[in-house]
N, C-alpha and C positions, 0 to 999 in steps of 0.2 A: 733663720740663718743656718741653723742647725740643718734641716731638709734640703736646703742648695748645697751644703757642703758634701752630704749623702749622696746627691745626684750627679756631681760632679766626680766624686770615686767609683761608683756604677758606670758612668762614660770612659772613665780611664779603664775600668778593667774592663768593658766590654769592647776596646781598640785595642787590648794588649793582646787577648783572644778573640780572634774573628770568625774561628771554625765555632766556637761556642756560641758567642752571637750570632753567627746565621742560624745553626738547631735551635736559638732561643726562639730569635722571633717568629722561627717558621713553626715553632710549636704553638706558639700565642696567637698566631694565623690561622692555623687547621682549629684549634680551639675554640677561636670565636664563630668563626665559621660555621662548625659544626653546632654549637652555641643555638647561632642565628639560624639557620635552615632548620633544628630542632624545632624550637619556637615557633619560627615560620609553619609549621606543620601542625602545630598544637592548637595555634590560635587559630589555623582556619578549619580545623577541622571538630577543636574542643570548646574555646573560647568563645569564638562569634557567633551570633546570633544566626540561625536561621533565617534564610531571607523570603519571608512569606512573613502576613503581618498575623498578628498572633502567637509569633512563635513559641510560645509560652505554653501554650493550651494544644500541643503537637503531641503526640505519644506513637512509638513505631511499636508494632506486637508482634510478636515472632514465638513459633512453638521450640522448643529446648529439648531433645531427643536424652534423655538420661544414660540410656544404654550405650549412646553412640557418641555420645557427647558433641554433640552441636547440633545447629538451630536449621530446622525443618522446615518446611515450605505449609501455608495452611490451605488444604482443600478447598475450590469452590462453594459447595456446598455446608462447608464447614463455617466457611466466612460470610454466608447469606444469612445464616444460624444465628453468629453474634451480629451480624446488623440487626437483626430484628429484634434479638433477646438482650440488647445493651443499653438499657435507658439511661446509663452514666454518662454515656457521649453523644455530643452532639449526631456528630457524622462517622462513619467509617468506611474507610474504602482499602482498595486491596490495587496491588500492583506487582508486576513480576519483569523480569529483565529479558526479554530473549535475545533484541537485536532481532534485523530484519534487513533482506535483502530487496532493495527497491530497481524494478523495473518499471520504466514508462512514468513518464516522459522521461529521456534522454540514456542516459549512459546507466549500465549497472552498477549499483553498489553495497556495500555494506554498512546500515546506518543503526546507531546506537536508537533505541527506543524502550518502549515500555507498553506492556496490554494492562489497562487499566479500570478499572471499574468507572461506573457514569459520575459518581460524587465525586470522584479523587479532586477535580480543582476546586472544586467549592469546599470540600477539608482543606485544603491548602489554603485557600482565598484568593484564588488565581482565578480572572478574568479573561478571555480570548482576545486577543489584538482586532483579531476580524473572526465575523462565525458567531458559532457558539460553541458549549460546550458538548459533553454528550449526554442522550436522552434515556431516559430509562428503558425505555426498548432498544435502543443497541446496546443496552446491557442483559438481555436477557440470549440464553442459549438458542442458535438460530436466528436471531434476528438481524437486521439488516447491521454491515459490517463500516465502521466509519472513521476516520482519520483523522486527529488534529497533527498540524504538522509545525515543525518550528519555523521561527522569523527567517532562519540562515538558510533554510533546505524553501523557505515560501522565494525569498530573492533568488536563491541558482538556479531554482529548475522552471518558478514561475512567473519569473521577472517583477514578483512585488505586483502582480496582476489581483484583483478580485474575482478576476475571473475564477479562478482557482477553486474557490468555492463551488462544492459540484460535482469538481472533476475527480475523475477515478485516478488511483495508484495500482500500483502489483505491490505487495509485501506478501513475500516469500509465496508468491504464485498464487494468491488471491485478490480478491479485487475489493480497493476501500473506496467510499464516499468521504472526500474533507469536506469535511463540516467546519474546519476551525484553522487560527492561524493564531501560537502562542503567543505571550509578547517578546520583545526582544531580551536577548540573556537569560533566556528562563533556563534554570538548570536545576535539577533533581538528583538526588546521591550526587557523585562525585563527576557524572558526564553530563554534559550536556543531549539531552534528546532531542534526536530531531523527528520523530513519528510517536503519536501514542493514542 
């Protein structure tokens, strides 16, 4: 009885002032808001799981510059080094972000991608939709150069064709072999890739 009689004085004064109820509630507005989009950002980026299965058994490594204070890229040759001398982990693979400009077939553009070593999806547990993955000789320096490409860029540019498989690309003025077509939704850090 006592809490209706409280709610009921709260509604009278909040009609005696109107200027003050509008700043209230639009303070309890941006509030929750801000609240919610917070959250919204924690849980997807701190909360949830990894979407690869294992994600438990996932480790990113990155070198930490002391002088400079931040995290440094690991040399090729450096990271050939701990795949062979790291019996604690299964697998390790390496990946860098450049993006890449694709010509042929059709219109130019600028697509998010990744150059990747030949393990990276089987560390991950990722399977090719179509294809395969890549082979340890297109991972070696010089060797024959090859493409897996995502579901979204396999439907616009190759109509969902198998053909595909095969066919040459241009990224950034070289020529790939796909070998692969990821599955659908695959996404990696925070973009979606469509070449790697």
């Amino acid at each position: 009885m006592e809490a209706l009689r409280e709610i009921r004085y709260a509604a009278r004064s909040l009609r005696r002032s109107p200027g003050f109820s509008a700043a209230a509630i639009l303070t309890l507005a941006l509030g929750i808001g801000a609240n919610t989009a917070i959250f919204s950002v924690l849980e997807g980026v701190v909360l949830a799981p990894l979407p690869y299965p294992q994600p438990d058994r996932l480790v990113a490594i990155a070198l930490y510059n002391r002088a400079l204070k931040y995290t440094t890229s690991l040399s090729y040759p450096d990271f050939l080094d701990w795949q062979r001398n790291s019996p604690s982990f299964d697998e390790i693979a390496a990946f860098v972000s450049p993006g890449f400009y694709l010509t042929g077939p059709g219109t130019p553009e600028h697509v998010d991608g990744k150059d990747v070593s030949a393990g990276f999806f089987r560390t991950l547990g990722i399977s090719p939709e179509l294809g395969r993955s890549f082979s340890p000789e297109e991972d070696r320096y010089g060797g024959p150069r090859a493409a897996m490409i995502s579901d979204r860029l396999w439907r616009a540019r190759f109509g969902a064709s198998r053909a595909a498989l095969g066919r040459t690309i241009s990224l950034d003025h070289r020529d790939y072999t796909i070998v692969g077509v990821l599955p659908p939704g695959f996404r990696f850090d925070s973009s979606q890739a469509d070449e790697l």
